[in-house]
N, C-alpha and C positions, 0 to 999 in steps of 0.2 A: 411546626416541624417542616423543613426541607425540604420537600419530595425530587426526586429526579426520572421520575416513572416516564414511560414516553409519552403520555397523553402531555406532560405537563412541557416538553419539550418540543419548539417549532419546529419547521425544516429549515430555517435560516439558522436557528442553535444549533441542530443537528449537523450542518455542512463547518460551524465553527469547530464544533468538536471534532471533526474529521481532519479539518484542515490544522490542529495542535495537535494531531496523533500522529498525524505525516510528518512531524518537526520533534518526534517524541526523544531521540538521540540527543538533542542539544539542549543546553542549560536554561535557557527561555525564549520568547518569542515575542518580540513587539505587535500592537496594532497596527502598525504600519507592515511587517509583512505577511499576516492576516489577510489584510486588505488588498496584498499584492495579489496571495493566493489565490482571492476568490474574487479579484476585480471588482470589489465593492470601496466607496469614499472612505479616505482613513477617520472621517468624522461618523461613519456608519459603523465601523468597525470599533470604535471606541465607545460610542450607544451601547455594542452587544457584548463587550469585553463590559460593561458594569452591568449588564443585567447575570451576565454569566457568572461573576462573582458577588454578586446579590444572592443569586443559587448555590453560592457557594460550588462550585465547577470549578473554576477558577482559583487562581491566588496570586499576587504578585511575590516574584522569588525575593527568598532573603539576600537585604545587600542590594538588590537590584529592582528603584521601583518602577521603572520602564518595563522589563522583561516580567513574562505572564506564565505559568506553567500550570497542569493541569490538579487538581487535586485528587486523593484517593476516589470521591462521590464523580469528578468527572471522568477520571480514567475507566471507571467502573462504565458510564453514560457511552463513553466513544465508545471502550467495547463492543457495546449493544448494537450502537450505530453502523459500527465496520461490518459486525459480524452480519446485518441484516444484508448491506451490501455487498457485501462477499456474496453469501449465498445467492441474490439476485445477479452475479456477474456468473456464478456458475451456470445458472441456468441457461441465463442470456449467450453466450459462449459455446458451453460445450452441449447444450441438448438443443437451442434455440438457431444455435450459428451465426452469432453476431460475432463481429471483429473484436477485437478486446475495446479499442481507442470509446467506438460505440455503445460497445456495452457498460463502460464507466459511465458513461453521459446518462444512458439509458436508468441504468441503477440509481444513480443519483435522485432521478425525477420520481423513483419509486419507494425506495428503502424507507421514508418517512409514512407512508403509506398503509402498508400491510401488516395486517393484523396479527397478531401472535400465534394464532390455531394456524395462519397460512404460513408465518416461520416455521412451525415446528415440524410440517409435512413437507415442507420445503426441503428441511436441514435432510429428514427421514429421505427421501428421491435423491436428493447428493448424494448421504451417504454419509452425511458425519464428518465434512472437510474440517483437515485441520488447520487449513490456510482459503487466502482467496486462492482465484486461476495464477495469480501473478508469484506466488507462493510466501506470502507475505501473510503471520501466525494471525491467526482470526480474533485472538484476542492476547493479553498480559503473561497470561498463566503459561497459554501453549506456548508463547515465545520463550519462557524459561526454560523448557523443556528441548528446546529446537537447537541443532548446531549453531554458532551463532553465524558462520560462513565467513568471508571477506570478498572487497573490493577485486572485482575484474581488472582492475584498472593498477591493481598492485602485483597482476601474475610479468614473466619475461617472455621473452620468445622464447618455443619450444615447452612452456608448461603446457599440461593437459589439465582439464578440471572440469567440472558438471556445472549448470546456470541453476542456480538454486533459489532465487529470488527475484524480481524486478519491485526496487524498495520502493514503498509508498512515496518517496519523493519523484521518482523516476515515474511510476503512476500519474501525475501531474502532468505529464509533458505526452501531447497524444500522437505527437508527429515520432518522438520515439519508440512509444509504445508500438504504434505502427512497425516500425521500423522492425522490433525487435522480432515483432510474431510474423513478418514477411520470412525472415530470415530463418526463422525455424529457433530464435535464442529463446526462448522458456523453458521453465525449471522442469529438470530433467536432463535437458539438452545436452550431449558432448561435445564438446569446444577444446580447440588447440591452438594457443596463440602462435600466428605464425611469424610476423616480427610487431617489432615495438621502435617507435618514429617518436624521438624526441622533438627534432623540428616540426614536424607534423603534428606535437602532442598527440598520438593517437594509435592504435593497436589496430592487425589486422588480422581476423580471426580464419579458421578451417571452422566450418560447423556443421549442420545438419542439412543445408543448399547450402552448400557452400561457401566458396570466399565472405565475409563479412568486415567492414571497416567501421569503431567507434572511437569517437573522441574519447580521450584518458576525463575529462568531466562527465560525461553521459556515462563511461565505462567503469567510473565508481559508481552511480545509483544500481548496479547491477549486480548481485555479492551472488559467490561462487564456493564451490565446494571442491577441492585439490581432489586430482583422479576420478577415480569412480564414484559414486554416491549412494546409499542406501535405496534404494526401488521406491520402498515403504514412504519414505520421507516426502511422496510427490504422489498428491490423491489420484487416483482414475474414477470416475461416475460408476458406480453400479451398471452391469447388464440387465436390463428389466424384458421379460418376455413379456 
């Protein structure tokens, strides 16, 4: 029998399955940008693409034997994975006071790690998020549940709308993510496009410090919510005396 339990999964599988949940939108995903993702050899990354469908994680799509997508057993596995990293970016972030960019790196080195009695006290101190900081659904189920938002990068000059997400692709990029939390753009945020520069490709925002300028590519990994936004929909940590 199978198992996909964490002991039986490395931290090199675990960072594979992170980096297919990040690309979970699209029809499949080669080795080769696997490999891009996490700067590993496309010959490394095709090693762990057969051990991962050896476990059965994996599958190649139908019609498509280049392109790789996750199975029911893996999607269930990333889950696990996000989920521990998430809650370690809360920590790191909002009780620790790490930068977000640092705090992914940080997480990363630890999420394979800690033990499940330290997840579940963990989850208990946060509070039960329903997303990581970056507001991105902590696992499958919650994303069904979730508005599903749209692209920043499809509002005009003069919309108003809430930052609801910075999507796990936009997570990848730390010089953004930087960007975004200098400027005060995470989920929550009220934002009002103030014009939109076709030769420029790029949008230039009113936000929470003010003026903000994104490229229309960086400005779709960023999905938004028209107007105001439910409060609920954007965790805050527990007060703990």
């Amino acid at each position: 029998m199978v198992t996909t339990r964490r002991a039986a999964l490395t931290s090199a599988a675990q960072e594979y399955l992170l980096a297919f949940r990040s690309h979970g939108d699209e029809a499949g995903v080669t080795p080769s940008l696997i490999a891009k993702d996490l700067a590993v050899s496309k010959q490394a990354a095709a090693e762990m693409f057969r051990r991962l469908a050896d476990d059965r994680l994996i599958a190649p799509c139908s019609g498509h034997a280049r392109l790789w997508r996750l199975t029911a057993s893996g999607e269930s596995a990333a889950d696990a994975v996000f989920r521990r990293h998430a809650l370690l970016e809360w920590l790191l972030t909002s009780v620790i006071g790490m930068p977000w960019a640092a705090a992914d790196v940080e997480a990363r080195r630890l999420h394979a790690a800690i033990s499940p009695e330290f997840e579940t006290r963990l989850d208990d101190l946060i509070g039960h998020p329903q997303t990581c900081p970056h507001g991105n659904p902590i696992d499958r189920a919650t994303e069904s549940r979730r508005p599903k938002g749209e692209p920043l990068a499809a509002l005009e000059a003069g919309e108003a709308a809430t930052i609801y997400r910075v999507t796990e692709a936009a997570e990848a990029d730390a010089a953004l993510l930087s960007y975004l939390e200098a400027r005060g753009l995470v989920p929550g945020a009220k934002i009002t496009v103030l014009s939109r520069s076709a030769s420029l490709d790029s949008l230039t925002l009113d936000g929470p410090i003010g003026r903000a300028s994104l490229g229309l590519r960086p400005a779709g990994l960023v999905h938004v919510l028209r107007g105001s936004a439910d409060a609920a929909l954007f965790h805050q940590i527990p007060l703990r005396r």
